[in-house]
C-alpha positions as CSV (number, residue, x, y, z in Angstrom):
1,X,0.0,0.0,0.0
2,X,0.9,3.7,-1.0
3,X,2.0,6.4,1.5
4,X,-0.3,9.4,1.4
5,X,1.1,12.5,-0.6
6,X,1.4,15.2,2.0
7,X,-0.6,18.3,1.9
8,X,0.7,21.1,-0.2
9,X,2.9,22.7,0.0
10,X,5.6,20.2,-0.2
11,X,9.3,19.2,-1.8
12,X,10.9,16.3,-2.0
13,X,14.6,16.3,-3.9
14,X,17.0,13.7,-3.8
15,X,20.7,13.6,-5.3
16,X,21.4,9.9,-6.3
17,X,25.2,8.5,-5.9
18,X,26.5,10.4,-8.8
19,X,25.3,13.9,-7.8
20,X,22.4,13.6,-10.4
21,X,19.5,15.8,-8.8
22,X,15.8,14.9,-9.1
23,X,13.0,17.6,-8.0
24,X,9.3,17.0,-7.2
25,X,7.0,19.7,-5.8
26,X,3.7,21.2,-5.2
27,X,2.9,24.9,-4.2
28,X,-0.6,23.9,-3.1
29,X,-3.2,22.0,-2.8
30,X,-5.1,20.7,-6.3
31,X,-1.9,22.3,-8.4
32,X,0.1,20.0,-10.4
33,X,2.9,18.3,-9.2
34,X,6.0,19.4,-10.9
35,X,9.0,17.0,-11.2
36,X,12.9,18.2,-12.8
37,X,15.4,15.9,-12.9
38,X,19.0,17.9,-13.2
39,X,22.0,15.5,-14.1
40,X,25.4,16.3,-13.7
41,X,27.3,17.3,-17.3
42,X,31.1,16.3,-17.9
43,X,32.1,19.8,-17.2
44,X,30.5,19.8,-13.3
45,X,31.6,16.3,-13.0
46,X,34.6,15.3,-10.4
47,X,35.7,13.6,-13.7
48,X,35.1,16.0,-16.6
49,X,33.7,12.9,-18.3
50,X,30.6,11.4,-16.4
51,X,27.3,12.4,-18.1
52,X,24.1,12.2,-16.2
53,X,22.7,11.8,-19.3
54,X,19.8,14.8,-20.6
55,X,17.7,16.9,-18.2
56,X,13.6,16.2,-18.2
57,X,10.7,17.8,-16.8
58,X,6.9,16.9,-16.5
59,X,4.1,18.2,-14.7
60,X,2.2,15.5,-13.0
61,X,-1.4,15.8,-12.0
62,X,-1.5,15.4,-8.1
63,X,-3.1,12.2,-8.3
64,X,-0.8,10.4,-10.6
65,X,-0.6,6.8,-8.8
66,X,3.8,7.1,-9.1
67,X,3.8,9.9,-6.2
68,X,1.9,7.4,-3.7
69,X,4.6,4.9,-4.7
70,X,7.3,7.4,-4.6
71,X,6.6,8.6,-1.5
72,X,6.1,5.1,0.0
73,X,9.5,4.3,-0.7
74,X,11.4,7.0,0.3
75,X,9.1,7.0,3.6
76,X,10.6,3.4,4.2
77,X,14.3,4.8,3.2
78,X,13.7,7.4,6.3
79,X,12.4,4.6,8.5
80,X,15.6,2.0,7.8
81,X,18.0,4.0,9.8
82,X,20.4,1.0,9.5
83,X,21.7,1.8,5.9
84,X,21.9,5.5,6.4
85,X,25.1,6.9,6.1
86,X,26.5,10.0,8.6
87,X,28.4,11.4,6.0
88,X,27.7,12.1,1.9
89,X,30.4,10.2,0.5
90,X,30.4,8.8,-3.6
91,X,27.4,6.3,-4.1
92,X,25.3,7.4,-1.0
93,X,21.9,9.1,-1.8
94,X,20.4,12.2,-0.3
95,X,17.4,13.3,0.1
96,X,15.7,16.3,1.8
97,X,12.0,16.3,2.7
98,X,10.1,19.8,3.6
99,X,6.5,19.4,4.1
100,X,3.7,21.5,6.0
101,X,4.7,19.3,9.2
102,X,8.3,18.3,8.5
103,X,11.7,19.2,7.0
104,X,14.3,16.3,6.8
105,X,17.4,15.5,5.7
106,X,19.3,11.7,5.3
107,X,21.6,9.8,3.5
108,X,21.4,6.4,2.6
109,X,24.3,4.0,2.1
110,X,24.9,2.4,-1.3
111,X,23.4,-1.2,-2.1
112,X,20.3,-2.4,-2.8
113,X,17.6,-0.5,-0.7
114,X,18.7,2.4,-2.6
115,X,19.4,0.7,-6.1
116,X,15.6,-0.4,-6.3
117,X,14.8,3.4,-6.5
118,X,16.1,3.6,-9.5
119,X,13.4,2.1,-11.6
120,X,10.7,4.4,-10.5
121,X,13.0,7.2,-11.1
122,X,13.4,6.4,-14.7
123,X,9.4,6.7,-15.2
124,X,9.5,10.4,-14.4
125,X,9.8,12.7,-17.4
126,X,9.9,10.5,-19.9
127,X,7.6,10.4,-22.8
């Protein structure tokens, strides 16, 4: 079962192991949901190489069915304090959290807690 999507106004953002930056918000209630996804480009990499690949956007109506799922598994991210990480080293993921009732910050180690985020990440912005 889905989390709820908080009330509006909310953010969610969350940089994945390679710095790549993903972005969903809502600036109230009823309003679309918006979503950017902001990928690191060889000349901000560490590397001058990597590529996060090509930047995408989509507005999402608030009750697309991928926010519930979204949001249930970053929820259970939060909740497995084992695998976060005290520091944001290469490979960790961060996300922040800032809600009507809450504003959060955590990282969570690499492996595969993290890793199956990925998939549902790939269905945003795409056509």
């Amino acid at each position: 079962m889905n989390e709820p999507v908080p009330a509006a106004p909310w953010k969610l953002s969350y940089a994945d192991g390679s710095a790549n930056l993903y972005s969903w918000w809502q600036d109230q209630a009823g309003a679309p949901v918006y979503f950017a996804y902001d990928p690191v480009t060889p000349e901000t990499s560490s590397t001058g190489l990597y590529s996060g690949g090509s930047p995408r956007e989509e507005q999402l109506s608030a009750g697309d069915p991928r926010l519930g799922e979204l949001w249930s598994r970053v929820r259970a991210l939060q909740r497995d304090t084992a695998h976060h990480s005290p520091s944001r080293d290469k490979g960790t993921g961060a996300f922040s959290l800032v809600t009507p009732n809450e504003e959060a910050r955590f990282v969570v180690q690499q492996g595969e807690s993290l890793g199956s985020l990925s998939p549902l990440l790939d269905r945003f912005g795409v056509e």
